[in-house]
C-alpha positions in Angstrom: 32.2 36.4 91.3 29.9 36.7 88.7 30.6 35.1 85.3 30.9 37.1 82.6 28.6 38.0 79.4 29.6 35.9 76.8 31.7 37.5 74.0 32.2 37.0 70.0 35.4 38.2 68.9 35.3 39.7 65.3 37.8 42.1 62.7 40.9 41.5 65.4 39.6 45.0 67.6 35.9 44.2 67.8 33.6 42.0 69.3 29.6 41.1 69.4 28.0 41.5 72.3 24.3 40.8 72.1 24.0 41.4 68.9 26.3 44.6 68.9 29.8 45.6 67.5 31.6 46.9 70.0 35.3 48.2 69.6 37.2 46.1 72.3 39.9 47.7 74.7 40.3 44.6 76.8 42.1 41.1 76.8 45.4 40.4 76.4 46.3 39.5 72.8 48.1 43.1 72.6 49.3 42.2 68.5 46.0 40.3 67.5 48.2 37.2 66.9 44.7 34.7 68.0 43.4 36.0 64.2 46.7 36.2 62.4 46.1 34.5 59.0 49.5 32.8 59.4 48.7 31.4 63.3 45.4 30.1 62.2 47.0 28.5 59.0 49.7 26.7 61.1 47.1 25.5 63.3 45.4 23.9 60.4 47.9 22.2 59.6 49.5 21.1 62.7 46.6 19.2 62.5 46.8 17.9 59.7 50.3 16.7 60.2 50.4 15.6 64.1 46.9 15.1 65.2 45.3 16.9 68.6 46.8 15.1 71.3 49.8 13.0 72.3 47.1 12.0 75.5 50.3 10.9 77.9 53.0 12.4 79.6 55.7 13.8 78.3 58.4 11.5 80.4 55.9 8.3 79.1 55.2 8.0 75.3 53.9 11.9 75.4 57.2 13.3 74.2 57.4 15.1 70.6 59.7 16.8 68.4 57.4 19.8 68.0 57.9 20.3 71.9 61.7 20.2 72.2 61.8 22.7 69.1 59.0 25.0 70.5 61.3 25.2 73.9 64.8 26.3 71.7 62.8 28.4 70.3 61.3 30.4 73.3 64.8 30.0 74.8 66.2 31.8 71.9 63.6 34.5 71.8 63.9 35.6 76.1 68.0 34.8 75.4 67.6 32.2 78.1 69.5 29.0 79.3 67.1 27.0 78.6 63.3 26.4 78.5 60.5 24.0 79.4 57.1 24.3 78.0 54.1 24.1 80.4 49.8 23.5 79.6 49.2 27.2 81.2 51.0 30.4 82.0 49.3 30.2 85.2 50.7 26.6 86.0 54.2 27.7 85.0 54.6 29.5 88.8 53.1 26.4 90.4 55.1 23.8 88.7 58.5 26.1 89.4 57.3 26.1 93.3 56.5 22.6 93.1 59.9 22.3 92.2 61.7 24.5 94.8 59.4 23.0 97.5 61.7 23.0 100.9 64.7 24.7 99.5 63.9 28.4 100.9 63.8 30.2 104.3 61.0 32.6 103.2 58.5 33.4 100.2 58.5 37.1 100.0 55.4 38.3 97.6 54.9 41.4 96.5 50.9 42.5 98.0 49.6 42.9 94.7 51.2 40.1 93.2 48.9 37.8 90.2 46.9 34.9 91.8 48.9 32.5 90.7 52.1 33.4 92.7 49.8 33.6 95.8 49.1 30.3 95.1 53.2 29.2 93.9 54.2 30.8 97.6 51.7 28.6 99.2 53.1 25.4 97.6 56.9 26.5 98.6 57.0 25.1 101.8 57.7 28.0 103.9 56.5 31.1 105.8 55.0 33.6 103.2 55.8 37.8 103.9 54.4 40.3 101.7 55.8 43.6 100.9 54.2 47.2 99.7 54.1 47.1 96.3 56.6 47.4 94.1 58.7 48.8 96.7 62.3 47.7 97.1 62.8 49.9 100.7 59.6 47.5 101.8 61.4 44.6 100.6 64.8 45.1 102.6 62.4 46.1 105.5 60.7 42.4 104.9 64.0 41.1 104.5 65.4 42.1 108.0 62.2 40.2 109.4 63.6 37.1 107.8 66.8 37.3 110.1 70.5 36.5 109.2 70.9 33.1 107.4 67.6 33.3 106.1 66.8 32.1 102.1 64.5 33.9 100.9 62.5 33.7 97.2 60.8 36.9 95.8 57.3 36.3 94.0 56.4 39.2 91.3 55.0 39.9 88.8 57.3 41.2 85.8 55.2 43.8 84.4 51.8 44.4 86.0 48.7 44.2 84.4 47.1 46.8 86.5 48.6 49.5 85.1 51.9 48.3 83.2 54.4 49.4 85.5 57.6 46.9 85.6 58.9 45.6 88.9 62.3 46.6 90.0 64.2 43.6 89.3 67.5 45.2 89.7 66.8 47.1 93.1 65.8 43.6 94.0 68.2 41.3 93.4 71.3 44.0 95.0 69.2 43.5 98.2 68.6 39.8 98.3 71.6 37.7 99.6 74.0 35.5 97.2 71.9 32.3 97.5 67.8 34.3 97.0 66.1 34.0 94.3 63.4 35.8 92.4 60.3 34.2 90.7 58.7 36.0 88.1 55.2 36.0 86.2 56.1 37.7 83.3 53.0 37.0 81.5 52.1 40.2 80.5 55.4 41.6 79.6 56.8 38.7 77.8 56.5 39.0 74.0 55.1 42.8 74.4 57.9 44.8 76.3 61.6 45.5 76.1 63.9 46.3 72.8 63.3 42.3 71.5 60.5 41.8 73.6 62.2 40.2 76.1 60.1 41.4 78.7 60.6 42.9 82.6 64.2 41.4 82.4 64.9 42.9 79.4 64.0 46.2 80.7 66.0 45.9 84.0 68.7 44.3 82.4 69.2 41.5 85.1 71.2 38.6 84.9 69.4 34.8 84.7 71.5 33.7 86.9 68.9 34.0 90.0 66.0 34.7 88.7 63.0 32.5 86.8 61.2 34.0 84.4 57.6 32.2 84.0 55.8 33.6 80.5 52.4 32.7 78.8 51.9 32.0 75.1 48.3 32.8 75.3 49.0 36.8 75.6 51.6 38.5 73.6 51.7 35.4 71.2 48.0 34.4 70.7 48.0 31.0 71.4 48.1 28.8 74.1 50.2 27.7 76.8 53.2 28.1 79.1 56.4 28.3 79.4 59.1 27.9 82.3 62.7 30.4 81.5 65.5 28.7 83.6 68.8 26.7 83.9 69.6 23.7 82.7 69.6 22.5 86.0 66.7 23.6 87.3 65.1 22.0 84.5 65.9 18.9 85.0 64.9 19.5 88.4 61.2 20.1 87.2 61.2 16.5 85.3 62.6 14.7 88.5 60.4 16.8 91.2 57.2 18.2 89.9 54.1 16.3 89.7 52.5 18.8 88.3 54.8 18.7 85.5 55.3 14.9 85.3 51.4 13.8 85.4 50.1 16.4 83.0 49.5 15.5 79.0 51.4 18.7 77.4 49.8 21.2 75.1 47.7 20.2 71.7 50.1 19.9 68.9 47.9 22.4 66.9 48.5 24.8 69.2 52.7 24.2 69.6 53.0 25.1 65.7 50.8 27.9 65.7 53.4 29.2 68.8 56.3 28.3 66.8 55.1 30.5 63.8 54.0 33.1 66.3 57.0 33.6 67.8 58.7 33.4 64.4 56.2 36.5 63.4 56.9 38.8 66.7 60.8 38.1 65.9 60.2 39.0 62.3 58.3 42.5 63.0 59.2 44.3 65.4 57.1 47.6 64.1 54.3 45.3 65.8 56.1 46.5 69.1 56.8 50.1 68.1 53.2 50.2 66.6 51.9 49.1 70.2 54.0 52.0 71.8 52.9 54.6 69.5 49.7 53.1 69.6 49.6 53.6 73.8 51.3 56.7 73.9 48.8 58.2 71.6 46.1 58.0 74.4 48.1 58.5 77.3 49.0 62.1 75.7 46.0 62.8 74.6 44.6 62.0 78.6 47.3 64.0 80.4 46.4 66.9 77.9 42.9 66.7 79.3 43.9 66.2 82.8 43.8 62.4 83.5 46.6 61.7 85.5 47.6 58.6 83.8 50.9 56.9 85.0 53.7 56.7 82.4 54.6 52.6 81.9 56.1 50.3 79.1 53.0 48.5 79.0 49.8 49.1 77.0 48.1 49.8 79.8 45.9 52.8 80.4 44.4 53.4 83.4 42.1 56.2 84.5 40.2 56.8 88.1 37.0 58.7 88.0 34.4 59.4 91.2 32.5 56.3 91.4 29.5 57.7 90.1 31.2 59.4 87.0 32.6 55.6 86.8 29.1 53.9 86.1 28.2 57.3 83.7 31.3 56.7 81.4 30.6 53.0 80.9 27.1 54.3 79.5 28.5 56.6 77.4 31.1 54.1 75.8 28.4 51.7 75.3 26.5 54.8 73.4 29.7 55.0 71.6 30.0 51.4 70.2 32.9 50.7 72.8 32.8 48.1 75.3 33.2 49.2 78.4 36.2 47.5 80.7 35.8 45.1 83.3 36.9 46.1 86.3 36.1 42.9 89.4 39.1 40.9 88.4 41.2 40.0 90.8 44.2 41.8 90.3 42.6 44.9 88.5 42.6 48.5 89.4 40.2 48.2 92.2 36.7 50.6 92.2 36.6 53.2 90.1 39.3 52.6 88.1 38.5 52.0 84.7 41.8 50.2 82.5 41.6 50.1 78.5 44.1 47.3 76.7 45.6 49.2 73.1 46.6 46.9 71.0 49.0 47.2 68.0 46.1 47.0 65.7 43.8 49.4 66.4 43.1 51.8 64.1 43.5 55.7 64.3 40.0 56.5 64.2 39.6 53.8 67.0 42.0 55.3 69.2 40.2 59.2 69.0 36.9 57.4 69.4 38.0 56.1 72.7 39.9 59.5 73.4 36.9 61.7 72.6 34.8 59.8 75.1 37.4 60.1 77.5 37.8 63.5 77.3 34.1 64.3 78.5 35.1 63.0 81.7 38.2 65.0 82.6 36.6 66.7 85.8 35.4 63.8 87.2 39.4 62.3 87.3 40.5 61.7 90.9 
């Protein structure tokens, strides 16, 4: 895969690019938190007050206050048990498997599940199945495979990047038996969708009570670092089991107060949420107006497919437009010819028809 151009992020919805400022569609700090005068400021002085590293574990002499308040806090925000804060939202999934290691029949992962829970069901210690998806009659059909007495975990993600559609939690869990589980990367939905920003199983209204909920700080939140939504139990489970967990130094001090005061922020507003909505919905009417046929999500999401040529066209004529154009060889993205722009709560109106009009000009090349 080829590396990317480097970027300068500028004014919270631009960037430089070679000189150029671009208005940026892309990424995943959907509120701008990364800029937010209050983040950086309690980053200053986290600094200031704690240092930059504890450099040790956090079961040696790596412990901290700021850590066991950062986790009640996350706990308080999903409405969880209990949490346990991780270096990476992408490590959160490995650390949980780590952790479950041996205890299930069968890993059954949705096809176009993120890379990290391919790499969580690999670590679990048992045969992996995938299922179509987002598709709960492919699930029971992968569940019969397992056989009677099986175990079985379910790897998904919570809310999909590719397009912001939610995975059906609850369809889920009525078809697992009394003793499966589900294990979810709610990375993107955490912090961004459901009434408090609860996330995927806010929106499905699910019980805890077998499910894991894995979120990121570095998304929603603008920060860094991950964190894992479980039991009591379980979490103690993680400190006696995981390596992964137990020989890692834990995240910068900096960075835990700047989460703290992030969190405090997205608990504080929530007309950054309903600005994000309104923000998204703007352009998805707007597109199905012209003809896109843009799926309706909770996410802020939109994706469009054009013909592959009119593909390599439009990312011309954005670039003519001062817009940079999306990246699309991800793993995990749309796939070829699909071309997916990020709104974020703090784009501006003019911003949002700018995109529009240039979207518009390619309405008969949609697929």
């Amino acid at each position: 895969m080829k590396e990317a151009a480097p970027l300068q992020q500028v004014d919270r919805t631009y960037v430089r690019l070679r000189g150029r400022k671009l208005t940026y569609f892309s990424g995943c700090d959907y509120f701008r938190l990364t800029s937010h005068p209050a983040v950086l400021a309690a980053v200053r002085e986290g600094a200031r007050q704690f240092g930059l590293n504890v450099a040790a574990s956090r079961l040696t002499t790596g412990n901290h206050l700021l850590y066991q308040k950062l986790e009640r806090e996350i706990a308080r925000f999903y409405k969880a048990e209990s949490a346990l804060l991780v270096s990476t939202g992408y490590v959160s999934n490995l650390v949980a498997a780590q952790t479950l290691a041996g205890e299930f029949s069968h890993a059954l992962l949705d096809e176009q599940a993120h890379l990290s829970l391919r790499d969580a069901a690999a670590m679990l210690n048992c045969p992996v199945l995938k299922f179509r998806h987002r598709d709960a009659g492919a699930l029971a059909e992968a569940l019969r495979r397992c056989g009677r007495g099986a175990r079985p975990i379910v790897l998904t993600d919570g809310m999909f990047a590719r397009d912001g559609m939610v995975a059906p939690l609850r369809a889920y869990l009525k078809l697992l038996p009394r003793d499966g589980m589900i294990l979810v990367d709610d990375a993107h939905g955490g912090g961004t969708v459901g009434k408090t920003g609860g996330g995927a199983v806010e929106i499905e209204g699910v019980s805890r009570r077998r499910l894991i909920q894995c979120v990121t700080l570095s998304k929603a939140f603008g920060v860094y670092g991950g964190a894992i939504l479980c039991s009591r139990k379980l979490r103690q489970q993680i400190l006696d089991r995981s390596h992964l967990f137990v020989g890692s130094t834990p995240l910068p001090l900096p960075l835990a107060n700047a989460a703290l005061t992030a969190i405090r922020i997205l608990k504080t507003y929530p007309s950054l949420r309903r600005r994000l909505t309104a923000n998204t919905s703007r352009v998805r009417r707007a597109l199905r107006l012209a003809g896109f046929n843009v799926p309706d999500a909770p996410g802020p999401f939109v994706t469009i497919r054009l013909k592959p040529r009119a593909a390599e066209r439009l990312r011309k004529a954005l670039l003519a437009a001062s817009i940079l154009p999306p990246l699309g060889k991800y793993p995990g993205s749309p796939g070829p010819g699909h071309l997916r722009f990020v709104i974020s709560s703090e784009h501006t109106g003019d911003q949002l028809e700018q995109l529009i009009g240039v979207l518009r000009g390619f309405a008969q090349d949609a697929c």
